[in-house]
C-alpha positions in Angstrom: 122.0 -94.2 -2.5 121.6 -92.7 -5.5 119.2 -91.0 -8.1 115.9 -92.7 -8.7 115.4 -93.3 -12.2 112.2 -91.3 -13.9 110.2 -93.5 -16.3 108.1 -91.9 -18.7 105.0 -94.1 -20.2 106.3 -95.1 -23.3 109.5 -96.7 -22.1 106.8 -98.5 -19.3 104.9 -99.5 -22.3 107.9 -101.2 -24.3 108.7 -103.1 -21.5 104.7 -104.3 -21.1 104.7 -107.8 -21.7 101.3 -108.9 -23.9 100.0 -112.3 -23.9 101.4 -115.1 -26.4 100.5 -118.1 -26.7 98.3 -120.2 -24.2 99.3 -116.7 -21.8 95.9 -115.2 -20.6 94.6 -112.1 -18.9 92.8 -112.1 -15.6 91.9 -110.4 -12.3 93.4 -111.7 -8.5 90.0 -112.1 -6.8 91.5 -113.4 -3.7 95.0 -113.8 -1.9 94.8 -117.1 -0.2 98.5 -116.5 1.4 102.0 -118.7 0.7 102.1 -117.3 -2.8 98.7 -118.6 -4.1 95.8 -116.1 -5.6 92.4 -117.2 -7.0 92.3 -115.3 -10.3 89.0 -114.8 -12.4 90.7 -115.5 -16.3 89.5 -114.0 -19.4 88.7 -117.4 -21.0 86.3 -117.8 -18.0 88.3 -120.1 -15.8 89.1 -119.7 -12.4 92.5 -120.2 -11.5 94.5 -120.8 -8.6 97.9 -119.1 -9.3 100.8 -119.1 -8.0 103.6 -115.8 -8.1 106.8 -117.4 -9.9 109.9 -116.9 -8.1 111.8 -114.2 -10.2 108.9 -112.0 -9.7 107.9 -112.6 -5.8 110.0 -110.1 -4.1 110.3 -107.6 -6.9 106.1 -106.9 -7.4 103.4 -106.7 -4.7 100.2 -108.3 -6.1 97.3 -107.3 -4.6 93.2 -107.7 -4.8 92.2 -106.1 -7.9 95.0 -106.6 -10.0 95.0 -107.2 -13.8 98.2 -110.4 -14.0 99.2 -112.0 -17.1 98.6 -115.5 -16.7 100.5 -118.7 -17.9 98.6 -121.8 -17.4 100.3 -125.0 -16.3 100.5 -127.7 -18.7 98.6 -130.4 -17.1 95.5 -128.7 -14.9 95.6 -126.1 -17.1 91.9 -125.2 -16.6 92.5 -125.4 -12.9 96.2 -123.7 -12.3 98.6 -121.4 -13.4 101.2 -119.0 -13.0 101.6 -115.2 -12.8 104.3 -113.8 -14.9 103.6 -110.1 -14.7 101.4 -107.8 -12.8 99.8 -104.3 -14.9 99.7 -100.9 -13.4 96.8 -99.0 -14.0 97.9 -96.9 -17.1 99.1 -100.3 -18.8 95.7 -101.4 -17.9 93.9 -98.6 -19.1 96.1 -98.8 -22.2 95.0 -102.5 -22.8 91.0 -101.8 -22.5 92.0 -99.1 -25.3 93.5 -101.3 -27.4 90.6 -104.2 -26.9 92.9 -106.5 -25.7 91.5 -106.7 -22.1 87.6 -107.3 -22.2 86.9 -108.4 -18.6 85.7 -106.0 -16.0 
C-alpha cells in the first residue's frame, strides 16, 4: 500500500484553482442525481451543473459545497460545469481574501 502523503495548507493552497475568465463561484443547493446539481452562482444565476468527467470519481460533491463554476457557452445563464470543488479552509481562505461574497 504505501505511505499516505501529508499535505500542509500552503501546498493545498498552490494547487487552489481561482476563477478566470467567465469561471464563477457558487454553492450546490441540490443534487438532482446522474451528475447534475442545482448550484446558487455568485452572479445570481441559478445553474444546473453538471460534474466533468476528469473530476467525477476523484471528488465527492455534496449539499453545501462552494464549486468553481464554468458556464457553457450557449445557455450560459442556465447551465454549466463544475471544475473544482473547495474544502473548508480554501473556503475560509477565499471569504478572507473577498473573493467569495455569497453566503
Amino acid at each position: 500500500m504505501g505511505k499516505r502523503l501529508v499535505k500542509s495548507e500552503k501546498s493545498i493552497r498552490d494547487t487552489m484553482t481561482l476563477p478566470r475568465g467567465n469561471d464563477v463561484l457558487g454553492i450546490v443547493n441540490k443534487v438532482l442525481g446522474q451528475k447534475r446539481m442545482m448550484v446558487a452562482c455568485q452572479d445570481g444565476f441559478k445553474r444546473m451543473c453538471r460534474i466533468r468527467g476528469k473530476m467525477r470519481r476523484r471528488h465527492w460533491v455534496r449539499r453545501g459545497d462552494v464549486v468553481l463554476i464554468s458556464p457553457w457557452d450557449f445557455q450560459s445563464e442556465d447551465r454549466g460545469d463544475i471544475l473544482f470543488r473547495y474544502t473548508q479552509n480554501q473556503v475560509r481562505w477565499l471569504r478572507k481574501q473577498n473573493i467569495l461574497k455569497i453566503e
